[in-house]
C-alpha positions as CSV (number, residue, x, y, z in Angstrom):
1,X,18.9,-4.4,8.7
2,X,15.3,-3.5,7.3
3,X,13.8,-0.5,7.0
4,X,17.1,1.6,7.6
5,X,18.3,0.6,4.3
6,X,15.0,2.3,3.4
7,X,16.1,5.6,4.9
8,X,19.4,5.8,3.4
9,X,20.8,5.3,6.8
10,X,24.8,3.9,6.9
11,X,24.4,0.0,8.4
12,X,23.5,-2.9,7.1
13,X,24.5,-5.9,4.9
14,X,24.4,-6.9,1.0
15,X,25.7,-8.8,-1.6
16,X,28.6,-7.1,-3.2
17,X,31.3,-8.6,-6.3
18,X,33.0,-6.8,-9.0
19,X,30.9,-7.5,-11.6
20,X,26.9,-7.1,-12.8
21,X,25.3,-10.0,-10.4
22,X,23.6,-12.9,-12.5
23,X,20.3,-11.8,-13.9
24,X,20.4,-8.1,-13.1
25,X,19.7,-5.2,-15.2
26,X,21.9,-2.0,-14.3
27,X,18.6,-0.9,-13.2
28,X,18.7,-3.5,-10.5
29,X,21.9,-1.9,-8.8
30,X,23.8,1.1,-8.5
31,X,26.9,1.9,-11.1
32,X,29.9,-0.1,-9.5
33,X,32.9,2.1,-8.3
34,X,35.3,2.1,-11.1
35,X,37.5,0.0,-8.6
36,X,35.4,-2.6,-8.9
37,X,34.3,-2.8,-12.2
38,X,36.8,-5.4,-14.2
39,X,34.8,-8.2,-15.1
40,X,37.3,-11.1,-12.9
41,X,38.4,-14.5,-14.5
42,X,35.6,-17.1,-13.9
43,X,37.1,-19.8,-11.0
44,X,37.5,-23.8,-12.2
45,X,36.2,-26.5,-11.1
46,X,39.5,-27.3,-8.7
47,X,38.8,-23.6,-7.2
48,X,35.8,-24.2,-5.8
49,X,36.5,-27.2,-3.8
50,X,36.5,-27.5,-0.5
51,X,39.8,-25.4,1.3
52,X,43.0,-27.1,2.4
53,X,42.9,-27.4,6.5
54,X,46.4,-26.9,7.7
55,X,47.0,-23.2,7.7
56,X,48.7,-21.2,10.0
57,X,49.0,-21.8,13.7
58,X,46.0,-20.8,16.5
59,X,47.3,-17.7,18.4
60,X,44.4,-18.4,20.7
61,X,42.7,-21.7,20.7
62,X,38.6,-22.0,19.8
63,X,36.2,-22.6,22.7
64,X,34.9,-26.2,23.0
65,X,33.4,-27.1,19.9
66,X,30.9,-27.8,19.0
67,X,27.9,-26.3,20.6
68,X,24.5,-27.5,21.2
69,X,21.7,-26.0,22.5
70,X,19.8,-26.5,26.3
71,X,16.8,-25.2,27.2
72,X,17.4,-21.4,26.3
73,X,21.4,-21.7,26.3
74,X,24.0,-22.6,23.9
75,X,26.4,-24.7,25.6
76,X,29.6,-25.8,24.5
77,X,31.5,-29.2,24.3
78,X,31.6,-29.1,27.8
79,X,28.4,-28.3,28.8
80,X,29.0,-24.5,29.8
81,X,27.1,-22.1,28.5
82,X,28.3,-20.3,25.5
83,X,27.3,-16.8,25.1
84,X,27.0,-15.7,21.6
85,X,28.5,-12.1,21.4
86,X,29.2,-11.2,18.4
87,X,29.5,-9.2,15.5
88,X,28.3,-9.3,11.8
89,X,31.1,-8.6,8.7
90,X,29.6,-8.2,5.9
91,X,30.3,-8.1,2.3
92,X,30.7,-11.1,1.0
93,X,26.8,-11.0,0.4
94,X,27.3,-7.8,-1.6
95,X,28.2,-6.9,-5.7
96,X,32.0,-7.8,-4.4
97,X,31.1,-11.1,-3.2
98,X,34.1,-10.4,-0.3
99,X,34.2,-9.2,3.2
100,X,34.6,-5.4,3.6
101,X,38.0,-3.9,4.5
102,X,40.6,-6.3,2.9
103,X,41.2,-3.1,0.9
104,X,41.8,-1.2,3.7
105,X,43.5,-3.5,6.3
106,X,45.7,-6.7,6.8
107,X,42.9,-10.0,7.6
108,X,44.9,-10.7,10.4
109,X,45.1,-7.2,11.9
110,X,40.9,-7.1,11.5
111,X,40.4,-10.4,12.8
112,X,42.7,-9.7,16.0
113,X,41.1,-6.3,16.6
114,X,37.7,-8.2,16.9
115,X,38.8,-10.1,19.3
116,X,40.7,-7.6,21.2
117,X,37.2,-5.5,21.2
118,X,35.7,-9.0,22.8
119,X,33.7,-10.5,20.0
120,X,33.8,-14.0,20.4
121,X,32.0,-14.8,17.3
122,X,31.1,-13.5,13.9
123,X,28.1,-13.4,11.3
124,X,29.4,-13.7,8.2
125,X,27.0,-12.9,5.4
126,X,26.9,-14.6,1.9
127,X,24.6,-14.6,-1.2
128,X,24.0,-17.4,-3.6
129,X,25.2,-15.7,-6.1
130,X,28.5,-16.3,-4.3
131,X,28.5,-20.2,-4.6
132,X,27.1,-19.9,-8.2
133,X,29.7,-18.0,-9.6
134,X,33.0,-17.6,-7.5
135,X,34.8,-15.3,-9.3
136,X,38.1,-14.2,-8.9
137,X,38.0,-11.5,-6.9
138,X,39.5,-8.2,-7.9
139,X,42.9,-7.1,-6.3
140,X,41.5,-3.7,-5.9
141,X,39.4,-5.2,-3.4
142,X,42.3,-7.1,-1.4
143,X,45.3,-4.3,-1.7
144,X,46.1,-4.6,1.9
145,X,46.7,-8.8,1.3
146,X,48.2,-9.2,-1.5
147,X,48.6,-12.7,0.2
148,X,45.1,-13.3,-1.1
149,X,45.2,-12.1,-4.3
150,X,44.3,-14.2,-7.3
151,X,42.2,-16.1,-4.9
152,X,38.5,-16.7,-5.8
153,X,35.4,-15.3,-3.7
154,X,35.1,-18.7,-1.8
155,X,38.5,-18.8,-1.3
156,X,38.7,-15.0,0.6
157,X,35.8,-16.2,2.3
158,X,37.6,-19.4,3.7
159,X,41.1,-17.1,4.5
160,X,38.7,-15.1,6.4
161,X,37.1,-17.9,8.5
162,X,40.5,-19.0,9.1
163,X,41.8,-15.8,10.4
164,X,39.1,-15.4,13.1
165,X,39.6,-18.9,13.8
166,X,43.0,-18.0,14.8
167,X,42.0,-15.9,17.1
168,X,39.7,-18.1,18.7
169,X,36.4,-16.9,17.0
170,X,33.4,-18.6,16.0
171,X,31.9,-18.1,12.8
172,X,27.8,-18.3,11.6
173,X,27.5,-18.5,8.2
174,X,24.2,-15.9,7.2
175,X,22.5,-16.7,3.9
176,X,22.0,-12.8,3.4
177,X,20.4,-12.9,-0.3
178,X,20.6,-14.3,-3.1
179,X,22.2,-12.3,-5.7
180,X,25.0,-9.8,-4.5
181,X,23.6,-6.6,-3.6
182,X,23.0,-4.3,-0.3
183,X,19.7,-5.9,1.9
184,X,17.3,-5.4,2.9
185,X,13.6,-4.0,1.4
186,X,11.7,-4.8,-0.9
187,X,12.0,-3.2,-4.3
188,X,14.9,-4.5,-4.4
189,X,14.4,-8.4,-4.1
190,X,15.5,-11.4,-2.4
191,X,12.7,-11.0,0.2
192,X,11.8,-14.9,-0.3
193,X,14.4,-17.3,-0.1
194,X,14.5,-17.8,-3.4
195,X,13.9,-16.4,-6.2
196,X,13.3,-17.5,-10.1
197,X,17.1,-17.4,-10.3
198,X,17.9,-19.1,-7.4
199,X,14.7,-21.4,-6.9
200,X,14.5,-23.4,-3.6
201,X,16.3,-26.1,-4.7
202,X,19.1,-24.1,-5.9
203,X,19.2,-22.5,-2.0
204,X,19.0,-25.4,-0.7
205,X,22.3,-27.2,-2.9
206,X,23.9,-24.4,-1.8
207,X,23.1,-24.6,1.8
208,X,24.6,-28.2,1.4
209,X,27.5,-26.9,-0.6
210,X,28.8,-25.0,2.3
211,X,28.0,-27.1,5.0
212,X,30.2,-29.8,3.4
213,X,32.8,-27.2,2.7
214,X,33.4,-26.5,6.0
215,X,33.2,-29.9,7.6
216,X,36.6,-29.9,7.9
217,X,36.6,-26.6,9.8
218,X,35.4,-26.5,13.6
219,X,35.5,-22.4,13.9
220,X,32.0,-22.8,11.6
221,X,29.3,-24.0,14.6
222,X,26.2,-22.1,12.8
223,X,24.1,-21.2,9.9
224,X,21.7,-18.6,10.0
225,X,19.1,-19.4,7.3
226,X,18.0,-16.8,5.4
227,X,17.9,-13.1,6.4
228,X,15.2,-10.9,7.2
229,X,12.3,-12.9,5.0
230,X,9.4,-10.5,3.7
231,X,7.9,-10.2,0.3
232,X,8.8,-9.6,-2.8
233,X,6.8,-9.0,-6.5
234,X,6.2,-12.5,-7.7
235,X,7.9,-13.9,-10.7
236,X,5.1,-13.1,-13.4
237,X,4.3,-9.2,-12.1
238,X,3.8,-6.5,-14.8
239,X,6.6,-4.7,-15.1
240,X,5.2,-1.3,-14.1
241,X,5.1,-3.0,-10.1
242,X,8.6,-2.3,-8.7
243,X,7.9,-2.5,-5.1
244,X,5.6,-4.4,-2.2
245,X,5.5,-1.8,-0.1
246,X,2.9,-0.1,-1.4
247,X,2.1,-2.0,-4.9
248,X,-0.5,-1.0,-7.3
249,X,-3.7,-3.3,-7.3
250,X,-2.6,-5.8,-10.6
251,X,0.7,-6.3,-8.7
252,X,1.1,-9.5,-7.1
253,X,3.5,-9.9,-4.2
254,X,4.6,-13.1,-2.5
255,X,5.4,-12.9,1.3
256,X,7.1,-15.2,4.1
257,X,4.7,-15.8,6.5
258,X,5.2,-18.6,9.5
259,X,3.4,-21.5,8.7
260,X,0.9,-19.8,6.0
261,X,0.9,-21.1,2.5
262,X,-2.5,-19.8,1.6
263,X,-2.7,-17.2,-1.3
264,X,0.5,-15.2,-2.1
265,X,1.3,-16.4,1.5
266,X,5.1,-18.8,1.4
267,X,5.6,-20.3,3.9
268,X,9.2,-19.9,5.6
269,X,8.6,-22.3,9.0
270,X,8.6,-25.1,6.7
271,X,11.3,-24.0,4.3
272,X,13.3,-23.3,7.4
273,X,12.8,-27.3,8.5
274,X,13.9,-28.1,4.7
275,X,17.0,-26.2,5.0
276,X,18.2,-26.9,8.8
277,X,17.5,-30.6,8.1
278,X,19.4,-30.4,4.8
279,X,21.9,-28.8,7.0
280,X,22.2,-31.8,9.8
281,X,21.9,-34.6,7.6
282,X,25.6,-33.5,6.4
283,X,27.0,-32.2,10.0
284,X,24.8,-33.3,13.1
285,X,26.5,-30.7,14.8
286,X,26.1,-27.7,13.6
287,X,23.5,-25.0,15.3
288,X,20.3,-23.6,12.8
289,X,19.3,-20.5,13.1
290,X,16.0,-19.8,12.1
291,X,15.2,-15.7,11.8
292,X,11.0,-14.7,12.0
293,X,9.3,-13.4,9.3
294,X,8.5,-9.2,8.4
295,X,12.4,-8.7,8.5
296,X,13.1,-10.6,11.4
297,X,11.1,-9.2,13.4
298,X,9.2,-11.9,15.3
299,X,8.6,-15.3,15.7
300,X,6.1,-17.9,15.4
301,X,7.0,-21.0,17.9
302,X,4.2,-20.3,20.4
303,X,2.1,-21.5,17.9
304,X,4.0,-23.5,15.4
305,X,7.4,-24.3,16.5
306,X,10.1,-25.3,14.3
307,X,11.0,-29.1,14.4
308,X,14.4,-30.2,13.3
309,X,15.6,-33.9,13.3
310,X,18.3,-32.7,15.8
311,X,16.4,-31.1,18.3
312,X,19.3,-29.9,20.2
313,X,20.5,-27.5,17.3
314,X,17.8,-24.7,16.8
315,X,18.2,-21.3,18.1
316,X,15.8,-18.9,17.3
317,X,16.6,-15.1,15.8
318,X,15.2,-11.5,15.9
319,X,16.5,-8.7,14.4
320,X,16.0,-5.5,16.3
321,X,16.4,-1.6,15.0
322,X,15.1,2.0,16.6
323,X,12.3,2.1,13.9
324,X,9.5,0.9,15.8
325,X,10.2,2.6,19.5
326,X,8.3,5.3,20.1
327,X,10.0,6.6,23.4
328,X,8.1,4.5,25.8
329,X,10.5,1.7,26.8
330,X,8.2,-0.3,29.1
331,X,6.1,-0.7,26.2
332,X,9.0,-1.4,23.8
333,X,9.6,-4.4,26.1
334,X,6.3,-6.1,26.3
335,X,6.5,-5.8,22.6
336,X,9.8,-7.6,22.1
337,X,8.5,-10.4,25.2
338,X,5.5,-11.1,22.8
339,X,7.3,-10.7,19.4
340,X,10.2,-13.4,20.8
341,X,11.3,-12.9,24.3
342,X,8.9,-15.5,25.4
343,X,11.1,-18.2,23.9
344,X,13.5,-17.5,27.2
345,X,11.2,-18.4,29.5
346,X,12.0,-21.7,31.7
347,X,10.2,-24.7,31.3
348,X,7.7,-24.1,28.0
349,X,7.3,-25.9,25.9
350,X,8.5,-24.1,23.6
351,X,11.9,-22.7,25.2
352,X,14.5,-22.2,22.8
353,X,17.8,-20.1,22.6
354,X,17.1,-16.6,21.1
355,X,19.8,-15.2,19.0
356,X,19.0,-11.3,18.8
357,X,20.9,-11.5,15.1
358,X,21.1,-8.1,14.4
359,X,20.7,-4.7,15.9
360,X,22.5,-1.9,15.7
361,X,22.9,2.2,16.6
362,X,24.9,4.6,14.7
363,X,28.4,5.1,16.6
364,X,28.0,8.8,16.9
365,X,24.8,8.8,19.2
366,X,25.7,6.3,22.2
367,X,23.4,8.3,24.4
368,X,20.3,7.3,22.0
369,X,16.6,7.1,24.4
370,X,16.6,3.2,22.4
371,X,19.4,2.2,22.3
372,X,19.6,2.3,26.4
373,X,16.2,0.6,26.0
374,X,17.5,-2.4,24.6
375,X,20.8,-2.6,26.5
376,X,18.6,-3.1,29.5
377,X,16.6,-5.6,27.7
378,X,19.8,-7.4,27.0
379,X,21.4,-7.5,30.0
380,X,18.3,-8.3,32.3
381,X,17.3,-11.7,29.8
382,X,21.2,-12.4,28.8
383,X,20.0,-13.4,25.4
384,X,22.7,-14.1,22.4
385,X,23.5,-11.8,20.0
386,X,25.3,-10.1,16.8
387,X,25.8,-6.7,16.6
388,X,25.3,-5.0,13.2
389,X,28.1,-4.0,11.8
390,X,32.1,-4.7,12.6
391,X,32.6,-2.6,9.1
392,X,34.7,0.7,9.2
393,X,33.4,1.8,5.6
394,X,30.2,1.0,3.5
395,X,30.9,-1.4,0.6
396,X,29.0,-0.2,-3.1
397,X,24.8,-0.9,-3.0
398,X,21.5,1.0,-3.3
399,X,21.5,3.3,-0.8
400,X,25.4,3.1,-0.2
401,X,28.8,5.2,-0.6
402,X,31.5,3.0,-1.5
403,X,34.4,3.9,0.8
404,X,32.2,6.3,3.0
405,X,31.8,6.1,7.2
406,X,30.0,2.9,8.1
407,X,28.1,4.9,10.9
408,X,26.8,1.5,12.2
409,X,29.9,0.1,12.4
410,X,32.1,-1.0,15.4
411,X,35.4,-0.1,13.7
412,X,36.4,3.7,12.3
413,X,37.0,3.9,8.4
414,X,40.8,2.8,8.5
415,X,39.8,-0.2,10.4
416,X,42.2,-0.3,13.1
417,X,40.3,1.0,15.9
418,X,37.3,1.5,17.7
419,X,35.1,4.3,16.0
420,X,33.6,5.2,19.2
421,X,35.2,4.3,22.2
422,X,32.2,4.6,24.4
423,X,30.2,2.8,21.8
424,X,32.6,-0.2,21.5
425,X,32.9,-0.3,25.7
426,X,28.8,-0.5,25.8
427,X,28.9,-3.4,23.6
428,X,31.5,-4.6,25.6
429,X,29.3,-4.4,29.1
430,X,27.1,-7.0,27.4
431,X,29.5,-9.7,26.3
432,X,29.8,-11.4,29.4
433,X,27.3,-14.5,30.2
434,X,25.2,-13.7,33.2
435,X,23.0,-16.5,33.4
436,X,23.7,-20.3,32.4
437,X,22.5,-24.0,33.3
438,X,20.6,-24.2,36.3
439,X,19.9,-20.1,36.9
């Protein structure tokens, strides 16, 4: 969620744990809630392996797993289109490290009311900092399970999985950052995919890490990549820069650009082949998300296309906000054909699956001139998706109110509910497949 986290507005993603994050000053954050602020016991070795598969019983069995990708569909086991229609949950990418609203509400209860609201998969978001330091988490931060207390941030994450799973849900695992914090600009960090903390090779272990963590567990079928890649100052900058956006002349910032590793150009196409291949080598099976460059906002396969050593795997994702509409919605569309709707069109070369990963509206303003915009854009291509956000409050972050109205979010601040009826029934109108195989 880009340049919204610029405005201060109430939706979008981040890293969030009880403690400081690894590497960063206070100024790199804002003051923790005093709720979260106990530094937790560091997890052992035996904590971090991979989770124990024979929980509770399916109250509603998965779809048939796994999927694969077609032309410009996802299709299941089966061969029937899949329609991803989801929802992201985030937190776990954030200063807690954990999914929003285990405070608040029983897992079970949240994972059921996704489903009953007709989600049929979710984007979980993560940070490195996750895998590199799995905490305990704070039981401030589970109150309403104490079932899950004591457990360490990998662990909520896996109870989490698990629970949708139970309800028949799909999970795609987003790389959101890599330290915990909220996402995404860029005076902040993280633009990269890595960073001198978490170099490449440090993402990538940890890419491999989770994939081999949830072998074991069907209900994962994706991995979305890295989120929104952009710039970010490079390693060595003075210390006076504290921002790309506009940067003073001796700054030096390093951007992700799509198949450009010229100058402070990085190139993110072929990190993205590293990554998805790292991915496959360890499950075949799995789909790779791969999200355009400038916060998601485009991508580059008409010209250099992504090549993974299981071709049948790659789905392509934009992310998608109000910022750039400027009221004329015939131009908005020829702008998001060129940007990535292309990649729908039957029989190119180039004809992919295209994920719209995020996008999002605040609950309060259903009747929004872009918002209708792109509802009509979904519905006449059928395209996959994740809305942004299921959360019922904002988690702690720049730009955030811990505890405060998520006004992106699906559910209302006690999480039990729609927070917008008439919101929650328009996302509804677009969950259904319309198009598959042979349309």
């Amino acid at each position: 969620m880009w340049k919204r986290r610029l405005a201060g507005l109430s939706s979008v993603a981040s890293c969030v744990w009880v403690v400081s994050c690894v590497g960063t000053s206070s100024s790199d954050r804002a003051e923790l809630p005093e709720r979260l602020a106990t530094e937790p016991s560091v997890a052992t070795p035996d904590s971090m392996s991979a989770p124990e598969q024979a929980p509770a019983p399916t109250s509603h069995p998965l779809p048939a797993v796994p999927f694969r990708t077609s032309s410009r569909f996802v299709l299941d086991a089966e061969g029937r289109r899949f329609k991803l229609a989801g929802v992201s949950w985030y937190g776990a990418e954030s200063a807690t490290l954990t999914p929003d609203g285990l405070d608040v509400a029983p897992l079970d209860s949240i994972a059921a009311l996704v489903r009953e609201l007709g989600f049929n998969s979710v984007r979980l978001p993560w940070c490195n900092e996750m895998v590199a330091r799995n905490p305990l988490v704070s039981d401030a931060l589970l109150r309403a399970n104490p079932q899950l207390q004591g457990k360490t941030a990998l662990e909520v994450f896996d109870q989490v999985i698990d629970a949708l799973a139970r309800q028949g849900i799909v999970s795609v695992l987003d790389n959101h950052r890599s330290r915990g914090d909220w996402c995404c600009d860029t005076a902040h960090g993280d633009g990269l995919w890595y960073t001198s903390e978490y170099p490449e090779e440090v993402w990538l272990d940890h890419w491999r890490q989770m994939t081999e963590r949830y072998l074991a567990q069907p209900a994962v079928v994706g991995m979305d990549l890295r989120n929104e890649p952009r710039g970010q100052l490079a390693a060595d900058a003075p210390a006076e820069c504290v921002d790309c956006n506009n940067p003073d002349p001796s700054c030096v910032c390093e951007w992700s650009r799509w198949g450009s590793n010229a100058g402070t150009d990085r190139d993110w196409a072929s990190a993205a082949e590293r990554a998805g291949n790292a991915i496959l080598r360890i499950n075949p099976q799995l789909l790779v998300m791969v999200e355009g460059p400038d916060w998601a906002g485009w991508v580059g396969a008409s010209f250099r296309p992504i090549t993974l050593e299981q071709p049948e795997r790659l789905v392509y994702s934009v992310h998608k906000y109000s910022f750039d509409y400027t009221g004329d919605c015939t131009a908005w569309t020829t702008s998001m054909d060129s940007a990535a709707g292309y990649l729908l069109q039957p029989g190119s070369a180039v004809t992919a699956p295209l994920w719209l990963g995020e996008f999002g509206i605040n609950h309060g303003d259903p009747d929004n001139a872009w918002w209708a915009c792109l509802r009509q854009y979904m519905a006449d291509t059928d395209l996959d998706w994740a809305y942004w956000a299921l959360n019922g409050t904002q988690g702690p972050g720049y730009g955030r109110t811990d505890g405060s109205v998520e006004g992106y979010g699906v559910l209302d601040p006690t999480w039990s509910g729609a927070a917008n009826p008439v919101h929650a029934e328009q996302l509804r109108a677009l969950q259904a497949a319309r198009l598959g195989p042979g349309d």
